[in-house]
N, C-alpha and C positions, 0 to 999 in steps of 0.2 A: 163718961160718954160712951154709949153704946155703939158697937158698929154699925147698929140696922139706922141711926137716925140721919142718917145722911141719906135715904132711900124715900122712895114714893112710895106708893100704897102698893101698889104688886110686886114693884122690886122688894119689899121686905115681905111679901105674903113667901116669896122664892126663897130668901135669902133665912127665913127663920125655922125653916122646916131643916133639921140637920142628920134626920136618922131615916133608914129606909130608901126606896128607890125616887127618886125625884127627875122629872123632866120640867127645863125651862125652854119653851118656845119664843123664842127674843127674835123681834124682827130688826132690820135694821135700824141703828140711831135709838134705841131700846136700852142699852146700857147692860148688857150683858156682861160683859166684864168686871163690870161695877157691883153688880150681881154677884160675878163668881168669889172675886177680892172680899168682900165684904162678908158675904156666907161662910166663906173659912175662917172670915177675922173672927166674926160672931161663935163659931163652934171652938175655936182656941180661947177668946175671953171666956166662956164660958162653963169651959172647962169638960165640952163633951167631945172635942179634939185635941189629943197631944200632936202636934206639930210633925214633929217626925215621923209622925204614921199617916201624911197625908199627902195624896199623889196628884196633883193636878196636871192633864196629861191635854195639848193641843200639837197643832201641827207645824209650825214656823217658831225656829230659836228666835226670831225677835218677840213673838207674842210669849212664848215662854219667859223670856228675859221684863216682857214688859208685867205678867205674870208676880213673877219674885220684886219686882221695885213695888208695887202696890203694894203687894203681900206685906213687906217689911214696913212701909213706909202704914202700915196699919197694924202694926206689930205681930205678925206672923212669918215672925221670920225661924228657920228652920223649914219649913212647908215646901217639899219637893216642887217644879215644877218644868217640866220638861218635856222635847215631843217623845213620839213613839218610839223612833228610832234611838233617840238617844238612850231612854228608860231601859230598853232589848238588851243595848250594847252594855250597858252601863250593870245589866245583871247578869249578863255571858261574862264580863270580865272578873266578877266578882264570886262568880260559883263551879265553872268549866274548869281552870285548876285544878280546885279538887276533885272533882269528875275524870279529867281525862290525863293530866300529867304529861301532854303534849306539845311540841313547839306550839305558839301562838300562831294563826293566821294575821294576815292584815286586810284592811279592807279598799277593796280596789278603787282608783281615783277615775276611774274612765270607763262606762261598758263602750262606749264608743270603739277606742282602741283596741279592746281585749276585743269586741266583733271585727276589728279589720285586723287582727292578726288571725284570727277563726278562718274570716275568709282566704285571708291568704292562704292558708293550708290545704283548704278546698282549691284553690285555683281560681276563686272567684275574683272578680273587682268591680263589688258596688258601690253606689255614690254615696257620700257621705249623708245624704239627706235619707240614702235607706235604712244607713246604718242607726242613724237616730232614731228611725220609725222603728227599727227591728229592737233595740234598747228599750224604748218604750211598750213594744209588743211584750218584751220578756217582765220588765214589770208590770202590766197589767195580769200576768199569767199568771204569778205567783203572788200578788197580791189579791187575786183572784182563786188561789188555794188550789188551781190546775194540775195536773202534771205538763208535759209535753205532748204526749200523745191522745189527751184529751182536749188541750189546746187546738191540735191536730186537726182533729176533728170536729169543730166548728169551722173551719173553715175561711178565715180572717184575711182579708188579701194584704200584701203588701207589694207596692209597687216596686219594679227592679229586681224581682226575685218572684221565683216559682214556690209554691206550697212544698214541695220538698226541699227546697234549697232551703226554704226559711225555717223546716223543721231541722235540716242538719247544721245548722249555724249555730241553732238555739245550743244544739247536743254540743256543738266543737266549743261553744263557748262557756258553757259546765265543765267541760273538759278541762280546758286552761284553768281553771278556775279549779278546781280540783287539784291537777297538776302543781299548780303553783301554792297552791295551801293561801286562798283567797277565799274570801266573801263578800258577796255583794249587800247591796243595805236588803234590801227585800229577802236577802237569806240570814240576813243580823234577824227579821222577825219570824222567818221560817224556825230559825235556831232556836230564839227564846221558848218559842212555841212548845217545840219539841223538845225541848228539854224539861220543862214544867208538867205537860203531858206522860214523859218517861220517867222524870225523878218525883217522888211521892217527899222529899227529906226538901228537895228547893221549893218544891211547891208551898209547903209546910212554913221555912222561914219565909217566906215569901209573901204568904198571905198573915202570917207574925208583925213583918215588919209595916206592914202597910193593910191599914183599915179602913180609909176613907176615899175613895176616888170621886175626882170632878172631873170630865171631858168636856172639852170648848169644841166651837165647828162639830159637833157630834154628827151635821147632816154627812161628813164628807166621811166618814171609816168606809171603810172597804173591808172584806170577808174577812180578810186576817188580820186585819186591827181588831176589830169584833171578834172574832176567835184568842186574842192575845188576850183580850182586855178580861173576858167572861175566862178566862184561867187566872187573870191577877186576883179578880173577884172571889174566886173560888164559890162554895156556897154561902157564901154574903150577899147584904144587900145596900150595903151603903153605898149607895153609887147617884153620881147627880150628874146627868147630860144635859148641855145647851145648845141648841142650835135652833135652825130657820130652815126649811127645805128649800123655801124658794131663794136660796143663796148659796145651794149648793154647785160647786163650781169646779169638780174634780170627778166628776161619771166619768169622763173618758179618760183616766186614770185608773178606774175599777172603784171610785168610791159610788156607795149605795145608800139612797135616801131612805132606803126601806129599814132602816137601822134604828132611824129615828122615827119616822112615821109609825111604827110597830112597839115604839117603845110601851104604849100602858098594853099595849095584846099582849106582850111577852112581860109584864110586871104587873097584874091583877090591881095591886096593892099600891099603886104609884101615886105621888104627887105631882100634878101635871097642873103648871102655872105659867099662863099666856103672857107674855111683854108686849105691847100695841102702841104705846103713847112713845112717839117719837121725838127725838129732844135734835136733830138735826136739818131737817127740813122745813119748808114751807106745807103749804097744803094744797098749791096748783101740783108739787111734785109728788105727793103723796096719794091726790087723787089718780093721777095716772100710774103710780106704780099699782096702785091696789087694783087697778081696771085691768094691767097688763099680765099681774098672779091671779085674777080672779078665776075659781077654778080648777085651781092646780091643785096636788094633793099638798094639803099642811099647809095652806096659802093663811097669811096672819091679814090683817085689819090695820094697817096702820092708822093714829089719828096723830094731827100732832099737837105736842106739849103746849103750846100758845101760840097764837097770832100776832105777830111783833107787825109783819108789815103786806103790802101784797105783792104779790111777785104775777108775772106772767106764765100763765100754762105751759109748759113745755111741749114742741116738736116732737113727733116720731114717726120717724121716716123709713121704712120697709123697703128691702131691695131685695130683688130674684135670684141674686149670687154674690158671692164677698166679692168675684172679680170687679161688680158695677159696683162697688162704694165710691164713694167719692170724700175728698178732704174737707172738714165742716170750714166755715168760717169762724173767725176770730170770737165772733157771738156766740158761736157753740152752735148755729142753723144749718143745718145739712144744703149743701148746694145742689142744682140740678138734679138730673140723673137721677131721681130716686120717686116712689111713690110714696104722695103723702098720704098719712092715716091717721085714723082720729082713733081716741081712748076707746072705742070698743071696738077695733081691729087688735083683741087682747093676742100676747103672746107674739108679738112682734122683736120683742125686746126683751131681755131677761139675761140675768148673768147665767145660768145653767146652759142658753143656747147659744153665749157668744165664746164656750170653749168646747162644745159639746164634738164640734170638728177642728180642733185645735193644729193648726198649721203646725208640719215638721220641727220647723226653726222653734216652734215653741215647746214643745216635745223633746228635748233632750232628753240625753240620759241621764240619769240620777232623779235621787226623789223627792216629790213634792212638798215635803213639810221637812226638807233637812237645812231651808232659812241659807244662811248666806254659806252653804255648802260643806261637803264634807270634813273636814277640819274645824268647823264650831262643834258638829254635832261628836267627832272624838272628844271637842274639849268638853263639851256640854256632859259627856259619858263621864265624867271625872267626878269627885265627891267623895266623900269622910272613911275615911277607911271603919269599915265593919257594917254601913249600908250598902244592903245587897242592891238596893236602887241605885246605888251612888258608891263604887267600890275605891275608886281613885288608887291610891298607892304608888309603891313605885314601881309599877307595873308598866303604869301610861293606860289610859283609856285605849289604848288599840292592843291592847292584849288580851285575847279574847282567846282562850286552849282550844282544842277542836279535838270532840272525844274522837273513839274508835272506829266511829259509824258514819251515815253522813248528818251532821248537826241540824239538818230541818227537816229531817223526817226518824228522827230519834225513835218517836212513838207510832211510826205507819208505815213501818219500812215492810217490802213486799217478800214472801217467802223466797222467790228466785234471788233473792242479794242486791235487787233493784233497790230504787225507791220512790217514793209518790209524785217528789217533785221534777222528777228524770235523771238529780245527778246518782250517780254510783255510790256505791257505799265503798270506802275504804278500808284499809286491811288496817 
């Protein structure tokens, strides 16, 4: 039995193409995942993937974990599959050693904390709600491929704090972090980066050990996921992205739909196959989502898979600030207080605009695809000793060396002893 035959007609139009660049555009309830599972099963039956050389890379350790149970449970087991962060850590641990011969850093459990000892130093005392905004601001900076002083100078308000306070927080809190032989997860992909960029020999095993890449959520990368990735790549082309724009839901994090909207302009040569038949919905609910994307850029067509029964149109109800929401009832009907609107007051609704101002409280620090927090994604860094994806040992996943320099700007470091991303280089 073949793996493509459990697929519909476009899921295997995706699923059988296994060489070269490939974009799937899967809308929701599209079976994308079913897609990605299957397509690797297919290139390991058939012998145009060894298992071990293939990276399937998303964002949240459960979908990674949910990832490898399919995968196996279709017999491709061996098949790497992991988020970003983990993959970073999991090849600083396994190549830095030999590079730098330095104590290990560890990786911090808190920016939160590490900015309120910052501030203390400065004499400040803001409120914890700033502190989270100001955690979040430093991850979108460097996930953003900024330094500080370019940061600087956009101009970014945060409340409870002046524009220079907020630039010397950022500094005191590289500082500590420095000081204490510390890295944050966004400087685990600063490091990888830089390090791939500056050694020509990891880059090399690197791109040895791993030939096939699949990206999930491809909508949501951010500049330096996309700069990480186009270094694993190297000048290859076996790369297969899946996403949906209109489900992108992490912009105000620094991720960029232009990644994937851009994918056949920056790949001539690509295989681009649309998912639309929807296997989750009705079609009162489908006709209003597709009314609410229509428009947008990379907006898909859902239809759906059959008509089992009828259902009633769904409500959408548009309010002038989150302060006037109001609690639905039990039905799911928006009460009072709100203006009703019909399917073509498009754009009232959308996942992309209900985090695009993403409340403090939900903004913490740490990062968005490291799944149920930092200690999955050290263990997730774990794996066979001698993959450089996967170095394990008796190291422990949080043994990460830290060469001479500073680790995320290896390759960009500035002639005065700076470096690109503001912290210092070390002696």
């Amino acid at each position: 039995m073949s793996a493509l035959d459990a697929l519909d007609e476009r899921q295997r139009a995706a699923a059988s193409v296994l060489r070269g660049p490939v974009a799937v555009l899967a809308g929701a309830g599209t079976g994308k995942t079913r897609v990605i599972t299957h397509r690797i099963a297919h290139g390991v039956d058939t012998g145009a993937y060894s298992p071990s050389r293939v990276m399937a890379v998303t964002f949240t350790a459960k979908a990674a974990g949910e990832l490898r149970g399919r995968l196996r449970a279709l017999g491709g087991e061996g098949v790497a599959a992991r988020t970003f962060h983990a993959t970073a850590l999991a090849q600083l641990n396994f190549f830095w050693p030999t590079l730098a011969g330095s104590p290990a850093p560890s990786i911090i459990d808190n920016k939160v904390r590490m900015l309120g000892q910052a501030a203390d130093a400065m004499r400040l005392r803001p409120r914890t709600a700033t502190l989270r905004d100001i955690a979040s601001e430093i991850e979108w900076r460097k996930v953003s491929m900024l330094s500080i002083d370019q940061y600087a100078a956009l101009g970014r308000p945060i409340s409870g704090v002046d524009a220079g306070q907020l630039v010397e927080l950022m500094r005191g809190y590289e500082a500590l972090k420095d000081d204490r032989r510390q890295l944050d997860f966004e400087d685990v992909l600063l490091a990888c980066a830089g390090m791939l960029e500056a050694e020509p020999r990891v880059a090399a095993s690197v791109h040895e050990q791993y030939r096939h890449f699949t990206v999930d959520e491809f909508q949501d990368v951010s500049p330096l996921q996309n700069r990480l990735l186009e270094l694993w790549l190297g000048d290859r082309h076996d790369i297969c992205v899946v996403g949906d724009a209109s489900q992108t839901i992490y912009s105000f994090a620094g991720a960029q739909q232009r990644f994937l909207l851009e994918f056949e302009r920056r790949h001539p040569d690509a295989t681009v196959v649309r998912l639309e038949t929807n296997y989750r919905s009705q079609p009162p609910i489908l006709t209003v989502a597709n009314a609410l994307m229509h428009g947008r850029p990379g907006a898909l067509e859902l239809v759906p898979a059959r008509e089992q029964f009828s259902a009633d149109a769904p409500t959408v109800t548009a309010y002038d600030t989150e302060g006037r929401r109001r609690p639905a009832s039990r039905r799911g009907s928006p009460r009072a207080s709100g203006r009703r609107v019909t399917v073509g007051d498009r754009g009232a609704l959308s996942r992309a605009c209900a985090v695009r101002r993403a409340p403090a409280g939900a903004r913490r620090g740490g990062d968005r695809d490291v799944g149920p927090g930092r200690d999955q994604v050290l263990r997730d860094a774990g794996g066979a000793p001698g993959d450089p994806g996967a170095p394990g040992g008796s190291r422990g996943p949080h043994r990460a060396r830290v060469p001479a320099r500073c680790p995320a700007c290896a390759a960009r470091a500035r002639p005065d002893g700076g470096a690109s991303c503001g912290r210092r280089r070390s002696a």
